[in-house]
C-alpha positions as a Python dict, from the first residue, in 0.01 Angstrom:
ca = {
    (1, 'X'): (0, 0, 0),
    (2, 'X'): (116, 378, -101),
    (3, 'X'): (12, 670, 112),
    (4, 'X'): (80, 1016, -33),
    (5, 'X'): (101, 1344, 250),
    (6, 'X'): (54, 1697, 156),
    (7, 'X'): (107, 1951, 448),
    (8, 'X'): (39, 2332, 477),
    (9, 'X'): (321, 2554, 348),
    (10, 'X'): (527, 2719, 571),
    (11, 'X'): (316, 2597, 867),
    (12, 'X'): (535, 2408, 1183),
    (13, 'X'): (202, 2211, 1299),
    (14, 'X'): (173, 2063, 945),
    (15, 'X'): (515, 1984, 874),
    (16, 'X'): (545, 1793, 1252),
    (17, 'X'): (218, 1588, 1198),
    (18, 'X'): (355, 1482, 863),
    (19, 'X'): (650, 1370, 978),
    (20, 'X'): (471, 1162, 1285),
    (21, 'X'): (214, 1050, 1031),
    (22, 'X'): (527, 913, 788),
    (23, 'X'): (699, 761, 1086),
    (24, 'X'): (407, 559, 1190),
    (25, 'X'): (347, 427, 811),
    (26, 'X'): (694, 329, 789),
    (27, 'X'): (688, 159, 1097),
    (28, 'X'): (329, -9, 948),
    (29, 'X'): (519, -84, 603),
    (30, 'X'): (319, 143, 438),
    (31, 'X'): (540, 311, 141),
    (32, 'X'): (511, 670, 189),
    (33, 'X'): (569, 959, -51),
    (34, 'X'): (558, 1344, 58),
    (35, 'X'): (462, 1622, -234),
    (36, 'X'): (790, 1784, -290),
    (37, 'X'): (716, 2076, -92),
    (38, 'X'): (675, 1860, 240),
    (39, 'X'): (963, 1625, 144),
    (40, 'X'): (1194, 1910, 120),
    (41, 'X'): (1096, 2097, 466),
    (42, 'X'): (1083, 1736, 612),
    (43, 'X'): (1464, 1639, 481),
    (44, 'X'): (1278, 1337, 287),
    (45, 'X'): (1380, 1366, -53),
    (46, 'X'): (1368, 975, -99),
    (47, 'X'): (985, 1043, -39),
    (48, 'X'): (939, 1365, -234),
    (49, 'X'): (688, 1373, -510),
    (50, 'X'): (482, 1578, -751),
    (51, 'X'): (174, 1667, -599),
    (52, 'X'): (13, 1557, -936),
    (53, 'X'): (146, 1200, -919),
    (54, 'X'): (-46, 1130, -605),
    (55, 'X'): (-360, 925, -805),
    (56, 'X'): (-122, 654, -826),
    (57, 'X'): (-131, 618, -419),
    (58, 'X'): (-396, 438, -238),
    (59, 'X'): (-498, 696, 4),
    (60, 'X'): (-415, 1085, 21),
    (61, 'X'): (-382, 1257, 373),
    (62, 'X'): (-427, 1625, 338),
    (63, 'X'): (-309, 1855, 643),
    (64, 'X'): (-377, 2178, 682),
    (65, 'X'): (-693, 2401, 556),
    (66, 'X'): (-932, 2382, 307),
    (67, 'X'): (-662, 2535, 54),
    (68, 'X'): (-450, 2259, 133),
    (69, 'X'): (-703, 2024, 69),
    (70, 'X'): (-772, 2154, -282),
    (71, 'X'): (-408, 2140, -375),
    (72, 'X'): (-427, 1795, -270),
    (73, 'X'): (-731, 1686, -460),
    (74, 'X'): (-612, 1796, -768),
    (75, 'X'): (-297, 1586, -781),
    (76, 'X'): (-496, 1236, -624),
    (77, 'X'): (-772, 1271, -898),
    (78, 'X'): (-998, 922, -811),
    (79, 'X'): (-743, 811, -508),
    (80, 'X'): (-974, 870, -175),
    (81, 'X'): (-876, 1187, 54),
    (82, 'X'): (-879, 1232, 415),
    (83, 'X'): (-832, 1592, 540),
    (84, 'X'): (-674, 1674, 891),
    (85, 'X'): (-813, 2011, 993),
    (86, 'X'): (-561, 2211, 1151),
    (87, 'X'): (-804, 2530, 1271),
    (88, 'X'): (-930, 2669, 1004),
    (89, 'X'): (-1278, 2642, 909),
    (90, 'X'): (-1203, 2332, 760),
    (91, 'X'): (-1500, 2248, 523),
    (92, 'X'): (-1310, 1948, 356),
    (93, 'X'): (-1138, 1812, 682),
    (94, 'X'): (-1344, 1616, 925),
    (95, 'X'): (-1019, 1482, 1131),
    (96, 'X'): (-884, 1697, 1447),
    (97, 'X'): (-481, 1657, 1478),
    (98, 'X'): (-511, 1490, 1783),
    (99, 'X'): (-695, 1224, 1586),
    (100, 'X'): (-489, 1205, 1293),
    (101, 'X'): (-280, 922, 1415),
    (102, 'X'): (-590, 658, 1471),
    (103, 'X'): (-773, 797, 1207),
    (104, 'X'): (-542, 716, 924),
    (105, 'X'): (-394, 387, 1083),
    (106, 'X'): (-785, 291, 1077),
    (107, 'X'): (-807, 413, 722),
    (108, 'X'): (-523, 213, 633),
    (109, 'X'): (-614, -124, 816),
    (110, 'X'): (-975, -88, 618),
    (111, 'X'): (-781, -23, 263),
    (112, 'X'): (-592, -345, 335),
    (113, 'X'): (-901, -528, 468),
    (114, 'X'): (-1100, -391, 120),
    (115, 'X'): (-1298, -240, 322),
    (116, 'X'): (-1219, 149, 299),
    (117, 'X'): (-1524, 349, 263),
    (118, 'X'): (-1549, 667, 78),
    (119, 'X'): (-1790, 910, -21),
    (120, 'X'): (-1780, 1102, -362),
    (121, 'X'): (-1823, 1441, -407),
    (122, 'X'): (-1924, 1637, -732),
    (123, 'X'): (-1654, 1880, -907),
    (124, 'X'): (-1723, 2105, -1215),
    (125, 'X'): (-1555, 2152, -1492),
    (126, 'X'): (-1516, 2361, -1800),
    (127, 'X'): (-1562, 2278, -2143),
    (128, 'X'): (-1499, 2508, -2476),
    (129, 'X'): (-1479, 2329, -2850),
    (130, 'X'): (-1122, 2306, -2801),
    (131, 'X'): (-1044, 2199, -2462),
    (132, 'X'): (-1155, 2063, -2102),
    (133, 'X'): (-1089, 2219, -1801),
    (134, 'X'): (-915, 2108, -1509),
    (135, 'X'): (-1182, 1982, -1252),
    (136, 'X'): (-1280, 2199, -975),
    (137, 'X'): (-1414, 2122, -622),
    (138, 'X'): (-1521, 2463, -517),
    (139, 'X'): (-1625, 2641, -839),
    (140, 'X'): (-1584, 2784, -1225),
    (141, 'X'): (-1522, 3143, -1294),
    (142, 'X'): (-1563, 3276, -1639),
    (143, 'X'): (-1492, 3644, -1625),
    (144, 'X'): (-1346, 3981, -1799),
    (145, 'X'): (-942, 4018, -1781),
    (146, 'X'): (-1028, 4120, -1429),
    (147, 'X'): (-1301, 4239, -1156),
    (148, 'X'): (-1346, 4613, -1089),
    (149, 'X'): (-1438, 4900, -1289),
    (150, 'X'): (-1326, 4842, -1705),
    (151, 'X'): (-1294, 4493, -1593),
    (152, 'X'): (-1619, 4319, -1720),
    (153, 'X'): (-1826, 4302, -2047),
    (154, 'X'): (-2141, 4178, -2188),
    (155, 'X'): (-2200, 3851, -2011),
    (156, 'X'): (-2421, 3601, -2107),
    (157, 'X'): (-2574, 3288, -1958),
    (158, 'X'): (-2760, 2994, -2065),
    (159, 'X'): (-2884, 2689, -1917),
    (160, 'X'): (-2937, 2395, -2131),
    (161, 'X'): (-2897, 2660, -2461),
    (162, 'X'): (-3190, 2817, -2283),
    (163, 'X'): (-3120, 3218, -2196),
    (164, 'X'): (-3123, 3294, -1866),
    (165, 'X'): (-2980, 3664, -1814),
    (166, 'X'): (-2786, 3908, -2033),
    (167, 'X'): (-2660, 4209, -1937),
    (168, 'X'): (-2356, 4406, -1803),
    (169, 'X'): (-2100, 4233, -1524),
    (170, 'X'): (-1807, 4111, -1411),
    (171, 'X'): (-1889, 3705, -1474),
    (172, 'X'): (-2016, 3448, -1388),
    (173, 'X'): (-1936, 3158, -1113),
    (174, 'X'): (-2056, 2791, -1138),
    (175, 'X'): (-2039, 2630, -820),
    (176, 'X'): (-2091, 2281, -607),
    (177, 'X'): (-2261, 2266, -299),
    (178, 'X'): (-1889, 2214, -143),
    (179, 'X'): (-1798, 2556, -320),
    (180, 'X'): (-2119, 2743, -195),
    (181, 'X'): (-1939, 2855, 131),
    (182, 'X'): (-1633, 2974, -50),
    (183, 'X'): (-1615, 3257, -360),
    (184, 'X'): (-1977, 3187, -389),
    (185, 'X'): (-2077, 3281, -44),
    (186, 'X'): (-1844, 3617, -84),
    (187, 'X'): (-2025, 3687, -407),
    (188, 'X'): (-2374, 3701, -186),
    (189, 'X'): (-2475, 3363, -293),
    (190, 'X'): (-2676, 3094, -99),
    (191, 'X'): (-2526, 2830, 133),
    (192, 'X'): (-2594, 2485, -11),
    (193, 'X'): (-2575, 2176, 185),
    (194, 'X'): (-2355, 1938, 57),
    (195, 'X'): (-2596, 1620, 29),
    (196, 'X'): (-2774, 1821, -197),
    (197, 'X'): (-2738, 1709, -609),
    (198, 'X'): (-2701, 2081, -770),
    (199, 'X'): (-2516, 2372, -913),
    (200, 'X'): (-2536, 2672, -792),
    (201, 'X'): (-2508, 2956, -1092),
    (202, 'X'): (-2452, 3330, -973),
    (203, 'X'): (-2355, 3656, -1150),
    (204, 'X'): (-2096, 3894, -1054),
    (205, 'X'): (-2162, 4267, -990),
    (206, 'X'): (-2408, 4221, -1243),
    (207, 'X'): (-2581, 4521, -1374),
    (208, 'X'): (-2968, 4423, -1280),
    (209, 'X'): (-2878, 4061, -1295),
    (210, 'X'): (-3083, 3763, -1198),
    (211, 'X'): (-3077, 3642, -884),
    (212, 'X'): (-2838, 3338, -822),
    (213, 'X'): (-2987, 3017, -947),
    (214, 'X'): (-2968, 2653, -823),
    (215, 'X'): (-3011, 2379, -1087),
    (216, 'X'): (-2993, 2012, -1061),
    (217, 'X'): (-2655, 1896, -1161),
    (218, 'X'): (-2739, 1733, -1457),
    (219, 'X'): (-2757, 2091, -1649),
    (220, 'X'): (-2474, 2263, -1862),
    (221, 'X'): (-2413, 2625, -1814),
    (222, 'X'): (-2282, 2836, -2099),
    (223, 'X'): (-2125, 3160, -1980),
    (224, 'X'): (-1992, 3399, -2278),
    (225, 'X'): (-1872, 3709, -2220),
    (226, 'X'): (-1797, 4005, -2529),
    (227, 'X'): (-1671, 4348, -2550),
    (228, 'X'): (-1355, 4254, -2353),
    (229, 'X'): (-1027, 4205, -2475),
    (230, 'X'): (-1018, 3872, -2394),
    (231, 'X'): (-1204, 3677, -2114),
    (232, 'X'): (-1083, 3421, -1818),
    (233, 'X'): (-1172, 3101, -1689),
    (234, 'X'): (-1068, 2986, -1350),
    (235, 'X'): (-1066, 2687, -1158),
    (236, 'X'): (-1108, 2681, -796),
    (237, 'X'): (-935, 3032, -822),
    (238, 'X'): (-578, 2833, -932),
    (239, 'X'): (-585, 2714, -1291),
    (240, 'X'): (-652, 2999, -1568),
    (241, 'X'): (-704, 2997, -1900),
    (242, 'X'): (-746, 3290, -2132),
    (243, 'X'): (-1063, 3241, -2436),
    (244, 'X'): (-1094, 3514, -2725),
    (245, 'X'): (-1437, 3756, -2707),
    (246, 'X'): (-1734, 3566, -2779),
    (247, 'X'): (-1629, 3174, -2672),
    (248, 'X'): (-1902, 2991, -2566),
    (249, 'X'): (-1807, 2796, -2233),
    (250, 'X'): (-2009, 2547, -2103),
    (251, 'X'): (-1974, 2444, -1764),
    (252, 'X'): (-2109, 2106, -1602),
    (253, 'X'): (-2026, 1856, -1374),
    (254, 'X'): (-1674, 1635, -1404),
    (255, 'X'): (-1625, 1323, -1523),
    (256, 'X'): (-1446, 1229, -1200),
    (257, 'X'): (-1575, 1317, -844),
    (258, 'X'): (-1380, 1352, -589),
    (259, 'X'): (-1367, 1036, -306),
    (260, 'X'): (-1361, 1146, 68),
    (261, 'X'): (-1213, 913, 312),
    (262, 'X'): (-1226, 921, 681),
    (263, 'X'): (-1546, 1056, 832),
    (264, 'X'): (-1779, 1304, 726),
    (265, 'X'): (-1741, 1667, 804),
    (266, 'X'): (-2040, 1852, 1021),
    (267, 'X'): (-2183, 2060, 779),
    (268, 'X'): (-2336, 2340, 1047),
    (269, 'X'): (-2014, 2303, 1291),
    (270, 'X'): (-1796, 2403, 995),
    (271, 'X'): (-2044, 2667, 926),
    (272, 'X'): (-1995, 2796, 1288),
    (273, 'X'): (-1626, 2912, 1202),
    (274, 'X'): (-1717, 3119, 978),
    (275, 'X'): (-1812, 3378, 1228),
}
């Protein structure tokens, strides 16, 4: 069995819980590897890694935020997750690092028993003629070259081909339930709970826009955006690409969700931290 360890950059906690965590799953006989950044601050380069190799490991241990986590989940694709909060509000990581230690020695005696259980969770991704997005946990953004005044442009948005609002803005964001406490939630939008199957579609500093709009998750979204000199689309507020004026981008769900292992995070405590 292969565990892959991502910790928090820069951050003392993470770094010493990866190193107990690698120390206990060499002493299990667990092959290790660390993403490079870890390896490095943790003297392991025998165990250092790109981050985007980590689908070839059975299980993932993420440790640090909800940034963290993302970072994580990009690089393990399909391998199952387990998120070690370390104080922040921690909507992707259910396991305290007090915990940690059991937690993922329990993980790893069910992987080995075949009985690891994991739960899947939606991701969105964008889709032009020409290319397909890197899946995104949290949300899409298609945009202007930036937000702010003589940022945006003529934006508009269709659902299924059908129009749903045209009009001045900034953009548009596509998000999961997951996503609807992050860029979403700072963009006025509605907190979705996570066992719920939608998308959640809402316009930025529109000019008399539509209210934000939750569909079921079997819809497309096509977001195009003119008179700019060229317009943006981001995933999960990391991976951008630049489209020309115009582009029709159609955003649905994934073809790969991501798999949660460990247990599940309490939706309202999590939403208590973000006082």
């Amino acid at each position: 069995m292969e565990v892959g360890i991502v910790a928090q950059r820069d951050n003392d906690r993470a770094e010493a819980l990866a190193r107990t965590l690698g120390a206990r799953l060499d002493e299990s006989g667990v092959r290790v590897r660390f993403d490079a950044t870890t390896a490095a601050a943790l003297e392991r380069a025998d165990a250092g890694y790109p981050v985007n190799s980590f689908d070839e490991c059975d299980l993932v241990v993420s440790i640090g935020g909800d940034g963290t986590f993302l970072f994580a989940a990009r690089g393990a694709n399909g391998t199952p997750i387990l998120g070690v909060n370390l104080g922040e509000v921690g909507f992707l990581n259910a396991v305290r690092p007090t915990e940690a230690e059991h937690v993922v020695q329990r993980e790893v005696d069910a992987f080995q028993r075949g009985e690891l259980d994991v739960q899947e969770v939606p991701r969105v991704a964008a889709r032009t003629d020409e290319w397909v997005g890197e899946p995104a946990m949290n949300e899409v953004v298609v945009q202007g070259p930036r937000r702010g005044r003589g940022g945006g442009g003529h934006v508009e948005v269709r659902v299924d081909g059908a129009l749903y609002d045209a009009g001045p803005g900034d953009g548009v964001l596509v998000a999961t339930p997951t996503g609807s406490s992050a860029y979403n939630l700072s963009e006025r939008g509605p907190l979705v709970h996570p066992g719920v199957d939608g998308l959640i579609v809402n316009q930025m500093a529109a000019s008399g826009g539509m209210p934000p709009l939750v569909l079921s998750s079997d819809h497309v979204v096509t977001v195009t955006v003119t008179d700019v000199d060229y317009a943006v689309v981001v995933s999960d507020g990391r991976t951008k690409r630049e489209v020309e004026p115009g582009t029709e981008v159609d955003v649905g769900l994934a073809d790969q969700p991501v798999r949660l292992a460990g247990p599940a995070v309490n939706f309202f405590e999590a939403l208590g931290k973000l006082d």
